[in-house]
ROSETI-897675 format. One line per field, with one value per residue: x, y, z of N, C-alpha, C in turn; residue in three letters. Coordinates in Angstrom, 3 decimals. Example, Ala and Ser with C-alpha at 12.3 -4.5 7.8 and 13.67 -1.06 7.14 Angstrom:
2
n.X	13.190 | 12.850
n.Y	-5.690 | -2.250
n.Z	7.800 | 7.080
ca.X	12.300 | 13.670
ca.Y	-4.500 | -1.060
ca.Z	7.800 | 7.140
c.X	13.200 | 12.900
c.Y	-3.300 | 0.030
c.Z	7.800 | 7.870
type	ALA | SER
//
This chain:
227
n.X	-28.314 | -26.741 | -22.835 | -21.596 | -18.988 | -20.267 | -20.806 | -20.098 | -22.080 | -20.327 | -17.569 | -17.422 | -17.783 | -15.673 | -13.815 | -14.413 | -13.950 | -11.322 | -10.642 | -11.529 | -10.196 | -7.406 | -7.762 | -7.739 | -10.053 | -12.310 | -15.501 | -17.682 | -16.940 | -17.192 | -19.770 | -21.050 | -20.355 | -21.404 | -24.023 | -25.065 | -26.495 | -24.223 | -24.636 | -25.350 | -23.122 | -21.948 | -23.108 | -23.203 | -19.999 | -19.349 | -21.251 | -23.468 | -25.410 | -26.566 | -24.755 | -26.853 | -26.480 | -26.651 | -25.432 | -23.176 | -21.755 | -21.603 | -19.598 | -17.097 | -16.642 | -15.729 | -13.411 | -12.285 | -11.494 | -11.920 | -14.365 | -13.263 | -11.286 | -12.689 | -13.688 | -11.507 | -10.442 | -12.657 | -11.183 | -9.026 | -10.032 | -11.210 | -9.371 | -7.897 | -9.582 | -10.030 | -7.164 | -4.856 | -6.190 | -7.189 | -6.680 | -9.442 | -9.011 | -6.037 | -7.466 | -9.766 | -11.649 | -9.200 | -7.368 | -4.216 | -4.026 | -6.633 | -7.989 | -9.448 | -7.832 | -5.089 | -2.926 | -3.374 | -1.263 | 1.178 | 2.450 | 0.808 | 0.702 | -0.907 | -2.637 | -4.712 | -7.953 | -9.587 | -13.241 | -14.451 | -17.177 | -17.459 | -15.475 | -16.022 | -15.919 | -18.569 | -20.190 | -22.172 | -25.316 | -27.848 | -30.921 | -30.943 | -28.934 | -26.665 | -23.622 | -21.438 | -18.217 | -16.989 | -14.625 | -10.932 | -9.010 | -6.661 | -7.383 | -8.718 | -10.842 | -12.507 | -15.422 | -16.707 | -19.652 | -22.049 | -25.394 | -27.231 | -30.887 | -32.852 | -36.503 | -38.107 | -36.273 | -34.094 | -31.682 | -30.651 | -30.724 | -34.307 | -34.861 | -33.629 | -31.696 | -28.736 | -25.725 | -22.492 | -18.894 | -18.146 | -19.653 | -22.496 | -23.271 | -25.785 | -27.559 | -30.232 | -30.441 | -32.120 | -36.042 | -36.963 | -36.583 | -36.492 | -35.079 | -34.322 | -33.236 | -32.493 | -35.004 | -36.121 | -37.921 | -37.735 | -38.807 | -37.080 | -37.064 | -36.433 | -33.580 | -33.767 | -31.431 | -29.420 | -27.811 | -25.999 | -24.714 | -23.426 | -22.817 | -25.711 | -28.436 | -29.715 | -31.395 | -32.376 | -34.539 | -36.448 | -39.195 | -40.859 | -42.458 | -40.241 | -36.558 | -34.348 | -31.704 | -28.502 | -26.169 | -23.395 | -21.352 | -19.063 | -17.542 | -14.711 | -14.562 | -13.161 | -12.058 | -14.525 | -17.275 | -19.506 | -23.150
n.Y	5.603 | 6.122 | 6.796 | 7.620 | 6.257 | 4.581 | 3.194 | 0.367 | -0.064 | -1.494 | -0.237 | 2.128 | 1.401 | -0.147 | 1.542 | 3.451 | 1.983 | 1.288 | 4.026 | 4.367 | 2.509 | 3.282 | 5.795 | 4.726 | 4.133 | 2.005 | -0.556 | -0.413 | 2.089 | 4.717 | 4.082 | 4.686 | 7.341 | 8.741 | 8.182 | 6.248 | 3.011 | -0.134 | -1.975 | -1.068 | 0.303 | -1.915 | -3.177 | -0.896 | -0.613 | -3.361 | -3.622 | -3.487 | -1.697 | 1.559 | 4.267 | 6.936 | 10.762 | 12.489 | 10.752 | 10.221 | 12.433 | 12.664 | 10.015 | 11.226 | 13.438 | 13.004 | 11.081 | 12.575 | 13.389 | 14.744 | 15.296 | 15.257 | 13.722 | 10.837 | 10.866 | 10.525 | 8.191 | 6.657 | 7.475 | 6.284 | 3.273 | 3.217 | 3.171 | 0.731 | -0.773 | 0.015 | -1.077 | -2.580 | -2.585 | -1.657 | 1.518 | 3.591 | 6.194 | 8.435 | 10.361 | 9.231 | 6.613 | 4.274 | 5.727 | 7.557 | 10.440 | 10.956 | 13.625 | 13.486 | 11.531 | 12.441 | 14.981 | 18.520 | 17.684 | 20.620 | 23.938 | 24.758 | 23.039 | 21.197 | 22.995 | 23.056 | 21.278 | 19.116 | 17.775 | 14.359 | 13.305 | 10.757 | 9.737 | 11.303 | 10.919 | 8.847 | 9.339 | 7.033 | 7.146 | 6.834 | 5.939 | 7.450 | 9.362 | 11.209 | 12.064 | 13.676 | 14.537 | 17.024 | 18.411 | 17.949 | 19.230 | 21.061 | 22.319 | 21.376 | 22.544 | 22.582 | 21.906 | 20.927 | 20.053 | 17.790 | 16.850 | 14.912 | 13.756 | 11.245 | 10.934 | 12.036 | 11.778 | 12.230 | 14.884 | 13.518 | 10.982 | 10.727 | 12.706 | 14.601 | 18.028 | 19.524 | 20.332 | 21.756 | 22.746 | 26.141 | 27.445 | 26.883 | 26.508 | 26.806 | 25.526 | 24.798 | 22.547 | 20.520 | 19.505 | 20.043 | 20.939 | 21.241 | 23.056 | 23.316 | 25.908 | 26.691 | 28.193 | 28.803 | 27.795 | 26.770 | 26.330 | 25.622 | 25.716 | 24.474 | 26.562 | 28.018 | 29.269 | 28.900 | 30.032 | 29.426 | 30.003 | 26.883 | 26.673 | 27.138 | 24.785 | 22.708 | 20.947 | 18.774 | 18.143 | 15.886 | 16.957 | 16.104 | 14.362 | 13.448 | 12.876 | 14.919 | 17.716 | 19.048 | 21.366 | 22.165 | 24.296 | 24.069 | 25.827 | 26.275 | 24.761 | 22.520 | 20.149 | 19.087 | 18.011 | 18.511 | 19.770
n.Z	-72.394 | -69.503 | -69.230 | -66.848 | -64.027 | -61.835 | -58.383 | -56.887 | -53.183 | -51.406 | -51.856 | -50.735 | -48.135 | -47.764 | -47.743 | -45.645 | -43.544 | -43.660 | -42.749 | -40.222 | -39.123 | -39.139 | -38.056 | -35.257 | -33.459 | -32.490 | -33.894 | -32.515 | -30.813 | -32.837 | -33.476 | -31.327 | -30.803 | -32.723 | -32.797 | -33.569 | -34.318 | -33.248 | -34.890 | -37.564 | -38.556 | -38.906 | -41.341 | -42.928 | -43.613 | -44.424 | -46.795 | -46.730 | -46.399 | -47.066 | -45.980 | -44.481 | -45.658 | -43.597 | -41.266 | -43.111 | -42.953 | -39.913 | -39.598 | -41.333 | -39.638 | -37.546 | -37.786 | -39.161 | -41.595 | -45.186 | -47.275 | -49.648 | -49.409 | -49.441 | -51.614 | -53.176 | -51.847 | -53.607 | -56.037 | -56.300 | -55.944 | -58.495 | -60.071 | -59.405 | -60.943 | -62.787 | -63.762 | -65.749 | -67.784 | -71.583 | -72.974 | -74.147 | -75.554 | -75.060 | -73.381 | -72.074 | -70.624 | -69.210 | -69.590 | -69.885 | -69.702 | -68.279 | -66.359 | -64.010 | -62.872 | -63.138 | -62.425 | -65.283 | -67.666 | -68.252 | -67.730 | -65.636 | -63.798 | -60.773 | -60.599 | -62.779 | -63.195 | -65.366 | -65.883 | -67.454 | -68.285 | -67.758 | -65.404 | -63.615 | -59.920 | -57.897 | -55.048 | -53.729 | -51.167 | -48.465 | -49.574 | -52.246 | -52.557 | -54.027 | -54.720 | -56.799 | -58.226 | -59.234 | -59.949 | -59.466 | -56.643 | -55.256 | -52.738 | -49.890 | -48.658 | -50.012 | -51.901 | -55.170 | -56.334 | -58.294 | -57.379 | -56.399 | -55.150 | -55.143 | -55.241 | -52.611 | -51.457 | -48.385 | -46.812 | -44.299 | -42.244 | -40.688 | -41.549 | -39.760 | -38.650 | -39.516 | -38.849 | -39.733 | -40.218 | -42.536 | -45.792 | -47.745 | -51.256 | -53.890 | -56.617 | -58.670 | -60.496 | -61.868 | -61.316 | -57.633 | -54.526 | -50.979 | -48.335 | -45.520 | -43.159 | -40.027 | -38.626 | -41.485 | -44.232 | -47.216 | -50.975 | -53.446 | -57.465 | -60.659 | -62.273 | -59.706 | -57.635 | -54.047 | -51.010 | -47.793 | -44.306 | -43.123 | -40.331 | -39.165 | -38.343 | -40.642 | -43.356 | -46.513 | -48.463 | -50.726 | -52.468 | -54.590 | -57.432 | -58.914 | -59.930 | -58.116 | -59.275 | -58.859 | -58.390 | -57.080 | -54.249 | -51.954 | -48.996 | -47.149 | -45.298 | -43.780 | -41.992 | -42.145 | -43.585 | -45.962 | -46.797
ca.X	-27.732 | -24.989 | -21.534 | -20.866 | -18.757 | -21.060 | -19.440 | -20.941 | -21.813 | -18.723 | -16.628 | -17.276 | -17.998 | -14.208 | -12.889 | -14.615 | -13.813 | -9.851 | -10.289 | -11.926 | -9.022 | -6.221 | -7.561 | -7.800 | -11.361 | -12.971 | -16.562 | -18.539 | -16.882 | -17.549 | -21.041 | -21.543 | -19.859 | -21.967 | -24.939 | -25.962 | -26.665 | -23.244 | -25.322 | -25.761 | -21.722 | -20.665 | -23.554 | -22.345 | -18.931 | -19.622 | -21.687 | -24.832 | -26.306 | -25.702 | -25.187 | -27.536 | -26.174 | -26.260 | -24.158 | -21.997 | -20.805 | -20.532 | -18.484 | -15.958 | -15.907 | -15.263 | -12.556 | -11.044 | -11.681 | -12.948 | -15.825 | -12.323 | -10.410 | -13.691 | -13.643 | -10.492 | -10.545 | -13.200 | -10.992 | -8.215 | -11.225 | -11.958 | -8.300 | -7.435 | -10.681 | -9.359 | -5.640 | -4.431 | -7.385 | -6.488 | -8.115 | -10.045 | -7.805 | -5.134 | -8.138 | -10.839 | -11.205 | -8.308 | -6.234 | -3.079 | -4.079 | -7.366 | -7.639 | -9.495 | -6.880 | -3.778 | -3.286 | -3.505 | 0.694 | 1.168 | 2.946 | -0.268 | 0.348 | -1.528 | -3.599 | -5.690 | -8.578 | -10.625 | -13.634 | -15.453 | -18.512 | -17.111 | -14.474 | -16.452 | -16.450 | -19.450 | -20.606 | -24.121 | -25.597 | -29.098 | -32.257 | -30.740 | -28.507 | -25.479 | -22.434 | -21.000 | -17.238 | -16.899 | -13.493 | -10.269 | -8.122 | -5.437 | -7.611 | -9.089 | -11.307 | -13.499 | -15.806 | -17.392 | -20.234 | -23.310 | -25.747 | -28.851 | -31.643 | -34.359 | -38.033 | -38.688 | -34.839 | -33.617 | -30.221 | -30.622 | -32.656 | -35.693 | -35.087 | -33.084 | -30.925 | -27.076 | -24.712 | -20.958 | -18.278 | -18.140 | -20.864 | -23.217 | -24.240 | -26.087 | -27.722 | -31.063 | -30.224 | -34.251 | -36.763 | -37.613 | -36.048 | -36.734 | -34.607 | -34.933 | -32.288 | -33.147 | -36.675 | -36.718 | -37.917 | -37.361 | -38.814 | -36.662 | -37.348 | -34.985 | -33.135 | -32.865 | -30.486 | -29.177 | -26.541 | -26.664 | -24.152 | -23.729 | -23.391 | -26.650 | -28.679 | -30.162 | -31.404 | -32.820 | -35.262 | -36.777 | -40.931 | -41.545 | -41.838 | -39.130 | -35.154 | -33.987 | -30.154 | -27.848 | -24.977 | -22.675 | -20.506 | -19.286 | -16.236 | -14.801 | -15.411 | -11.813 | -12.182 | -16.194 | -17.644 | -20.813 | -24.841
ca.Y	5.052 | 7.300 | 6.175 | 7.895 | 5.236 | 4.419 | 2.634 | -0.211 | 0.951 | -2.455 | 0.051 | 3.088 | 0.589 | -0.717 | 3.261 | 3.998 | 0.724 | 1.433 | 5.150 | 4.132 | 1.538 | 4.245 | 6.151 | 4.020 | 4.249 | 0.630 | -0.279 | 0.349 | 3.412 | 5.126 | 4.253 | 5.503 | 9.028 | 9.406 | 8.094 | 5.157 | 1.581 | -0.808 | -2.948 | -0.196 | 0.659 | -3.203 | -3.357 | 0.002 | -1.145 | -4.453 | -3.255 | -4.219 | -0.726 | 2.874 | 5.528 | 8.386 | 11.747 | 12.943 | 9.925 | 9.565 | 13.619 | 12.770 | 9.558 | 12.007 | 14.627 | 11.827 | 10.549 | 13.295 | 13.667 | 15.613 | 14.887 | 15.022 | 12.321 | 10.507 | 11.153 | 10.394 | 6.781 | 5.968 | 7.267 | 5.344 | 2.152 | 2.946 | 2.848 | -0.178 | -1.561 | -0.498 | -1.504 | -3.385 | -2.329 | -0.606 | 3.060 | 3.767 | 6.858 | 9.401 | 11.359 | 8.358 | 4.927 | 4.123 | 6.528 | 8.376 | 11.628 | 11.406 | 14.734 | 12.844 | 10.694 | 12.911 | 16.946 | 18.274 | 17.574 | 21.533 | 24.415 | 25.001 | 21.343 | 21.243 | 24.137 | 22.197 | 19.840 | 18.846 | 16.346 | 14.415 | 12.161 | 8.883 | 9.850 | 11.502 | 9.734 | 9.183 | 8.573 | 6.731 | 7.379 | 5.892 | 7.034 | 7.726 | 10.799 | 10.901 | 13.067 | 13.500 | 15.303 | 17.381 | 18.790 | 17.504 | 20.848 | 20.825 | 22.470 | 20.041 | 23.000 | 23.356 | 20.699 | 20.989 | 18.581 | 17.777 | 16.570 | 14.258 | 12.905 | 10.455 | 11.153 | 11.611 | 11.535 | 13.374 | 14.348 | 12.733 | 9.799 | 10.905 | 14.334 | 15.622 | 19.097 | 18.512 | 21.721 | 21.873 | 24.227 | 26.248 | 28.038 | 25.989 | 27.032 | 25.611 | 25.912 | 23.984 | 22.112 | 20.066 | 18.917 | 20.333 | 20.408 | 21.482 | 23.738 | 24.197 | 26.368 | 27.189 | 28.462 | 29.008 | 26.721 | 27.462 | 25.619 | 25.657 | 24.726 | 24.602 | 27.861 | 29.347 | 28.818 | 29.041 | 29.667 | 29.992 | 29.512 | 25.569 | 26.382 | 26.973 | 23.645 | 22.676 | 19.342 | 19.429 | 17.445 | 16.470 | 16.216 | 15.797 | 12.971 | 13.675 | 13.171 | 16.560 | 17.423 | 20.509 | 21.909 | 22.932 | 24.625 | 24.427 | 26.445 | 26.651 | 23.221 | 22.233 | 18.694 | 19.148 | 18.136 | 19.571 | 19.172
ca.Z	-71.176 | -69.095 | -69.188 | -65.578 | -63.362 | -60.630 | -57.187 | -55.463 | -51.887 | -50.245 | -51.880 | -49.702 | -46.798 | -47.376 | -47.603 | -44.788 | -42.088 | -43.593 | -42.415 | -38.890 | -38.311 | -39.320 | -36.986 | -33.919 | -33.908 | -32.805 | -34.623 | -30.790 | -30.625 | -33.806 | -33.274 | -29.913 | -30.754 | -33.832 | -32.314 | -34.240 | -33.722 | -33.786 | -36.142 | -38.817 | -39.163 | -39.252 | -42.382 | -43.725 | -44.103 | -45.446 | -48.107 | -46.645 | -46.264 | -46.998 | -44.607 | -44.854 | -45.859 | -42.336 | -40.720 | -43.312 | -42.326 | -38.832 | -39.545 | -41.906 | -38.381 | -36.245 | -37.935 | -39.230 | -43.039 | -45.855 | -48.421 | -51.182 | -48.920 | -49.454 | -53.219 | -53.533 | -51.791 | -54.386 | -57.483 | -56.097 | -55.887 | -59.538 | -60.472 | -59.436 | -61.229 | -64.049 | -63.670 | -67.140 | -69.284 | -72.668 | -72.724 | -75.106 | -75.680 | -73.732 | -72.170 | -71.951 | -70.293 | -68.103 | -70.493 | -68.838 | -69.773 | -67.837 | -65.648 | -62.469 | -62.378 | -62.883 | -63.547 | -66.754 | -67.655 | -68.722 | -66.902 | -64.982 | -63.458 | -59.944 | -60.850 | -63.642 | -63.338 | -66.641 | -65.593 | -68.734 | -67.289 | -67.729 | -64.644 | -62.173 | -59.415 | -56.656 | -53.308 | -53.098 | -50.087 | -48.254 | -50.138 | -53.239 | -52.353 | -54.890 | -55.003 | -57.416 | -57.912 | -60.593 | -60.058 | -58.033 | -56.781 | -54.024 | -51.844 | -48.961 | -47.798 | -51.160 | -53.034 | -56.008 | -56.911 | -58.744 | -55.980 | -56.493 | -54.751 | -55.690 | -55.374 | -51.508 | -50.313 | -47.598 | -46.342 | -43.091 | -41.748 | -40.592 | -41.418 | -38.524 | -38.968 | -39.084 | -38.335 | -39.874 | -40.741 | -43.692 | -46.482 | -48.791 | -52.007 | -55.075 | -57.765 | -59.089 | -62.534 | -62.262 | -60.349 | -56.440 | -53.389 | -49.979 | -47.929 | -43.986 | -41.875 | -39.064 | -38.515 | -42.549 | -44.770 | -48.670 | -52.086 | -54.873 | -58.123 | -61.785 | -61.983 | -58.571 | -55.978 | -52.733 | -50.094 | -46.370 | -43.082 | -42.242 | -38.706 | -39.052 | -38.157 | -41.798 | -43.931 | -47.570 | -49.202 | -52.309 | -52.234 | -55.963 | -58.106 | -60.115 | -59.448 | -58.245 | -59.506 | -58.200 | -58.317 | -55.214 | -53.975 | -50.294 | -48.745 | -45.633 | -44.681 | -43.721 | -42.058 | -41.675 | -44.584 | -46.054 | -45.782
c.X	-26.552 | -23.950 | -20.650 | -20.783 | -20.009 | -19.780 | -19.994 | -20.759 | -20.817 | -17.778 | -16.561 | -17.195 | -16.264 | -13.574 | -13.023 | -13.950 | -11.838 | -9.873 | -10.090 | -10.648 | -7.261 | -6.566 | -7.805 | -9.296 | -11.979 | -14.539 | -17.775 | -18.621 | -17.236 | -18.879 | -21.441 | -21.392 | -20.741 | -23.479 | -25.925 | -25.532 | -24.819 | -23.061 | -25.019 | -24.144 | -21.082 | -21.494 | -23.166 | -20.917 | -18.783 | -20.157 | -23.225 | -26.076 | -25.537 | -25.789 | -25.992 | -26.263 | -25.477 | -25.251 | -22.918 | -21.255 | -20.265 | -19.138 | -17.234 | -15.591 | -15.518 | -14.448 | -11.499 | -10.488 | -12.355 | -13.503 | -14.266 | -11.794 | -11.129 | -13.477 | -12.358 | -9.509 | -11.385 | -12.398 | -9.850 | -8.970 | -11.177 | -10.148 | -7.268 | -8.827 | -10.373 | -7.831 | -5.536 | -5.151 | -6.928 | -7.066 | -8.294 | -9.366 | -7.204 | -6.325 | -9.612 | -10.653 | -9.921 | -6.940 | -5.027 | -3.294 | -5.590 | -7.357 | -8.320 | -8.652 | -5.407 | -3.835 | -2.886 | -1.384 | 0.782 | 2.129 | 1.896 | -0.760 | 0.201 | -2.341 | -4.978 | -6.676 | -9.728 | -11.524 | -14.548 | -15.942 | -18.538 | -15.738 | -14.845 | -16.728 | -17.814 | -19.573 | -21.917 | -24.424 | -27.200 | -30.363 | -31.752 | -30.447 | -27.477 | -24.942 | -21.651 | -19.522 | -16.858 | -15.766 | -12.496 | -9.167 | -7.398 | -6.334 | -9.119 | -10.486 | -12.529 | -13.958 | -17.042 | -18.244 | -21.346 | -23.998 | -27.292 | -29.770 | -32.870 | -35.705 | -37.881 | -37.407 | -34.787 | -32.046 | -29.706 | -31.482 | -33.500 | -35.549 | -34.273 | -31.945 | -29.897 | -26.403 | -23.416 | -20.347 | -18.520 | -19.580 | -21.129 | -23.581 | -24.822 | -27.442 | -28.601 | -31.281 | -32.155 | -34.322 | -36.841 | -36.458 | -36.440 | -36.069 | -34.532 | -33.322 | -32.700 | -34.449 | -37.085 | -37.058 | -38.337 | -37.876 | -38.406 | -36.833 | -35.878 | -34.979 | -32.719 | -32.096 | -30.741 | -28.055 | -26.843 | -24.741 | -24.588 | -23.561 | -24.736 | -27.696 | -29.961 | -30.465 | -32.203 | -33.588 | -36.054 | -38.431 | -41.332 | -41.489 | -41.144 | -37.361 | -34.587 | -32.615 | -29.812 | -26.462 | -24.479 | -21.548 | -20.081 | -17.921 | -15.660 | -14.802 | -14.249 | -11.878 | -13.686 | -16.502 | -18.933 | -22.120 | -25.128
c.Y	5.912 | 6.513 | 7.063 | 6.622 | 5.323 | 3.651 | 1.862 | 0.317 | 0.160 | -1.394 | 1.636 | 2.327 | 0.074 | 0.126 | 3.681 | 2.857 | 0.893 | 2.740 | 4.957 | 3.298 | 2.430 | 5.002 | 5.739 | 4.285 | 2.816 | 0.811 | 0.448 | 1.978 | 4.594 | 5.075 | 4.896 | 6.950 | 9.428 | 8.678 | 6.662 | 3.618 | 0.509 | -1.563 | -2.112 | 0.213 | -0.490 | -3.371 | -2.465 | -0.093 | -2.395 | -4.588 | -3.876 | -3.350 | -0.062 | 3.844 | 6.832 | 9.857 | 12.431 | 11.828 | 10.089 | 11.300 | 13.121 | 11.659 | 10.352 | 12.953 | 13.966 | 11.632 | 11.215 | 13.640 | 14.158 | 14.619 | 14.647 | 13.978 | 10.805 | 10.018 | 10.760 | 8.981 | 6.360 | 6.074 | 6.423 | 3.236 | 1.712 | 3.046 | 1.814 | -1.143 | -1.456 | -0.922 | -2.800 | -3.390 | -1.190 | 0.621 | 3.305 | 5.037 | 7.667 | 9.814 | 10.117 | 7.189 | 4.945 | 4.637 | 7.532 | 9.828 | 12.050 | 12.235 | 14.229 | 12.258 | 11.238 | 14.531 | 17.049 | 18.738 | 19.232 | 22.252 | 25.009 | 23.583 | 21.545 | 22.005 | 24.053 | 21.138 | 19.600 | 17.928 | 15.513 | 13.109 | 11.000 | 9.154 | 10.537 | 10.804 | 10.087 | 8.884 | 8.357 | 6.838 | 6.686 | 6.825 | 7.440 | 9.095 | 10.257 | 11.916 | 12.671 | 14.949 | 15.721 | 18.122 | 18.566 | 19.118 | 20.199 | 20.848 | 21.866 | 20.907 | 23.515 | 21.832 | 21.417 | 19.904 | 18.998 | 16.769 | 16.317 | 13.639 | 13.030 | 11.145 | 10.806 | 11.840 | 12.964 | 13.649 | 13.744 | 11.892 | 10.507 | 12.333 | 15.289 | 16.380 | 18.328 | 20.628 | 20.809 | 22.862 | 24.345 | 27.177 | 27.074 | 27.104 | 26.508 | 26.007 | 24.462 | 23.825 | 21.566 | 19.616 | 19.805 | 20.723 | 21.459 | 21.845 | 24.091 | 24.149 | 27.067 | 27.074 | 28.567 | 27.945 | 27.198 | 26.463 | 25.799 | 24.459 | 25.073 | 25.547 | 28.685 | 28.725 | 29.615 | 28.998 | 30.131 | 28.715 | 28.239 | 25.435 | 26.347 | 25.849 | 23.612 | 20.957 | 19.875 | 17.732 | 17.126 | 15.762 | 15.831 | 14.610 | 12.717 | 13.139 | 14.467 | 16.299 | 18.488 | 20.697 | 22.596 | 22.887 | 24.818 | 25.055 | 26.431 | 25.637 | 22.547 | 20.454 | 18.312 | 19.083 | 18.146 | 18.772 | 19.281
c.Z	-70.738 | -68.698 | -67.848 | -65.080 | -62.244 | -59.635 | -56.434 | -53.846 | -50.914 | -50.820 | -51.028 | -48.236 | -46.664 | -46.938 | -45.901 | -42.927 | -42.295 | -43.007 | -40.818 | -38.114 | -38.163 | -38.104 | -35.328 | -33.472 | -33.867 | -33.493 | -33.193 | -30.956 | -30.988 | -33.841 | -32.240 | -30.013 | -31.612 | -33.802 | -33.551 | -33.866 | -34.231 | -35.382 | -37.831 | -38.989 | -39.502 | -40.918 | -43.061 | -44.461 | -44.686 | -46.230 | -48.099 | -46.646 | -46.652 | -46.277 | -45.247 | -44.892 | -44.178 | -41.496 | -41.364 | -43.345 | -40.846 | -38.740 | -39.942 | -40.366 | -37.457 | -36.558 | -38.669 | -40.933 | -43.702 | -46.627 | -50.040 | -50.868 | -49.233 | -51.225 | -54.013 | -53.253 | -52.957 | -55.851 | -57.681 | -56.299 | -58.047 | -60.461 | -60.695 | -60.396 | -62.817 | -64.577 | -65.084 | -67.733 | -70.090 | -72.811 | -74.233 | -76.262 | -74.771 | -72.790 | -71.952 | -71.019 | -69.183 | -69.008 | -69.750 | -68.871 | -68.524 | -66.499 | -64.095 | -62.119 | -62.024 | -63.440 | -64.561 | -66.884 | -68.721 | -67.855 | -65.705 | -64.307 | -61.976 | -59.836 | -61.682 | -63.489 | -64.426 | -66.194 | -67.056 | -67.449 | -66.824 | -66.544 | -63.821 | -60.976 | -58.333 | -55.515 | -53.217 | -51.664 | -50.069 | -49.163 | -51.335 | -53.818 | -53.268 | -55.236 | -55.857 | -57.782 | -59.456 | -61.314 | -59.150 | -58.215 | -55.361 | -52.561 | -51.295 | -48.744 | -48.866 | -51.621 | -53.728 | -56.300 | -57.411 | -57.446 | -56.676 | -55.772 | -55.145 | -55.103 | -53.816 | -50.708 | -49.564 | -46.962 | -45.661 | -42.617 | -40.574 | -40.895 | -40.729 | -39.397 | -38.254 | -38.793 | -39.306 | -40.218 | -42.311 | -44.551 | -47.754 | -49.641 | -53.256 | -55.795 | -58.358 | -60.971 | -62.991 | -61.345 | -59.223 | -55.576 | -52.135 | -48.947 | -46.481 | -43.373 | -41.321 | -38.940 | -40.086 | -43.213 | -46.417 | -49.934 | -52.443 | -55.631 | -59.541 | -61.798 | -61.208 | -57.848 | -54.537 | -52.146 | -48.674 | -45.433 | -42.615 | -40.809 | -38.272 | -39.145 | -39.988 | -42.144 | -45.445 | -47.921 | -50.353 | -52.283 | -53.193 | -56.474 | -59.085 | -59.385 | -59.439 | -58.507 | -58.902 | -58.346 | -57.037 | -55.205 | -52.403 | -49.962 | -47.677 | -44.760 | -43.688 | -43.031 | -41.327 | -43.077 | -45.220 | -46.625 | -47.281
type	UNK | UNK | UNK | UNK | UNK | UNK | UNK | UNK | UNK | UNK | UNK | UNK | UNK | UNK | UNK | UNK | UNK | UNK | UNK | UNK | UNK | UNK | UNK | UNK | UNK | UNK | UNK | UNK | UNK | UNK | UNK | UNK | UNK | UNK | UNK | UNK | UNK | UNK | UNK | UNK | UNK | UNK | UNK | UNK | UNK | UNK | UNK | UNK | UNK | UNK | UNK | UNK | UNK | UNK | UNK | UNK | UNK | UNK | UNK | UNK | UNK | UNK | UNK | UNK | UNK | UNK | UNK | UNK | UNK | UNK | UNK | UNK | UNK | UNK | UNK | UNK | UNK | UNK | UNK | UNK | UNK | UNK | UNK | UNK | UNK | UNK | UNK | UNK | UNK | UNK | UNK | UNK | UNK | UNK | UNK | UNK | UNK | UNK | UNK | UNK | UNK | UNK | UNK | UNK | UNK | UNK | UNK | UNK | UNK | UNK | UNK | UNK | UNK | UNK | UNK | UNK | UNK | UNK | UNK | UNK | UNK | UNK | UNK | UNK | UNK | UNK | UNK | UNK | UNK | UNK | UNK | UNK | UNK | UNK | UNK | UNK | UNK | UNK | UNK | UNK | UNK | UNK | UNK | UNK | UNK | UNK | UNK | UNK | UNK | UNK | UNK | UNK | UNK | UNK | UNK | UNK | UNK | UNK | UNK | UNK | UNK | UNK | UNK | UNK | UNK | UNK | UNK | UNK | UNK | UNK | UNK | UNK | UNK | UNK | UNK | UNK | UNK | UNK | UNK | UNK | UNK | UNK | UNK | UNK | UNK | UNK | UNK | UNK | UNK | UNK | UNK | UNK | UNK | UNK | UNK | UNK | UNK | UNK | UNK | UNK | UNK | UNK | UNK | UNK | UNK | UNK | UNK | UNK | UNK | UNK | UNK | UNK | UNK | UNK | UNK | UNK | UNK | UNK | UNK | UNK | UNK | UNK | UNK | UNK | UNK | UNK | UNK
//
């Protein structure tokens, strides 16, 4: 059984309806700019649905946040969840030493991030997309993650190509996945990778019947956050 936290999806739905209200941002509005039904952002935020991959970028460009600000409401989520529980020890459990939670206390303090499995945090997404953060660093304009989807998922509902700033790249741990930018369209399977220009209109998918995993790296992204 894996001892990664998971995150029910009311707790991105709360992150995300506190971001929308910070920024003056009614629920109408936010839907209309990012082209989806009113219905589907009041269930998103109440924990009734999850936004697909592709929405839940344009909500972050709409409103003005990265994929870490993101990552970083949920480790705040998973901090208060564990608030007065004993840790198992310094670097474990809700232990003070743990490196998602705080940098490593050295002379290399903001420069350090250690992650062990039980403190990564995620972002579920619709279809059984899951980010996962595998290092916290200062900078807003970089994320590191492991990156999964289920048997069939895609980044965006129905498929459609997304555009943002920045360069994707990544790296096939198992299973499939399915590749289209632009006019290309790419299989990878375990072992190879990939990187390519996100201005370039793109979506990825996974056809096999397996859970595909990945590794990524995106750069460049600055408050566009990546496909």
């Amino acid at each position: 059984m894996s001892d990664i936290q998971t995150f029910e999806v009311g707790d991105l739905g709360t992150r995300l309806k506190e971001i929308r209200q910070r920024a003056g941002f009614s629920l109408r509005e936010l839907a209309r700019q990012a082209g989806v039904s009113p219905s589907l952002v009041s269930q998103i935020e109440n924990g009734k649905s999850q936004p697909s991959v592709g929405t839940l970028y344009s909500f972050a460009r709409l409103l003005g946040v990265t994929v870490d600000e993101l990552f970083e409401a949920e480790e705040q989520a998973q901090e208060q969840a564990h608030a007065g529980e004993e840790p198992v020890d310094e670097w474990h459990g809700s232990g003070r030493m743990n490196p998602m939670n705080a940098w490593h206390p050295s002379e290399y303090a903001n420069r350090v991030s250690v992650a062990h499995p039980a403190h990564r945090p995620q972002i579920t997404m619709a279809e059984g997309v899951v980010w996962e953060r595998l290092a916290a660093t200062p900078e807003h304009a970089i994320n590191f993650m492991k990156v999964s989807y289920a048997p069939g998922a895609t980044s965006s509902a129905g498929g459609e190509m997304v555009t943002h700033d920045g360069y994707e790249y990544a790296y096939v741990l198992k299973g499939e996945l399915i590749v289209t930018v632009g006019q290309e369209t790419f299989h990878l399977h375990e072992g190879e990778s990939f990187g390519f220009d996100c201005s370039i209109p793109h979506v990825h998918r996974n056809p096999g019947p397996e859970p595909f995993e990945g590794v990524w790296f995106v750069h460049g992204s600055s408050h566009h956050p990546p496909a």
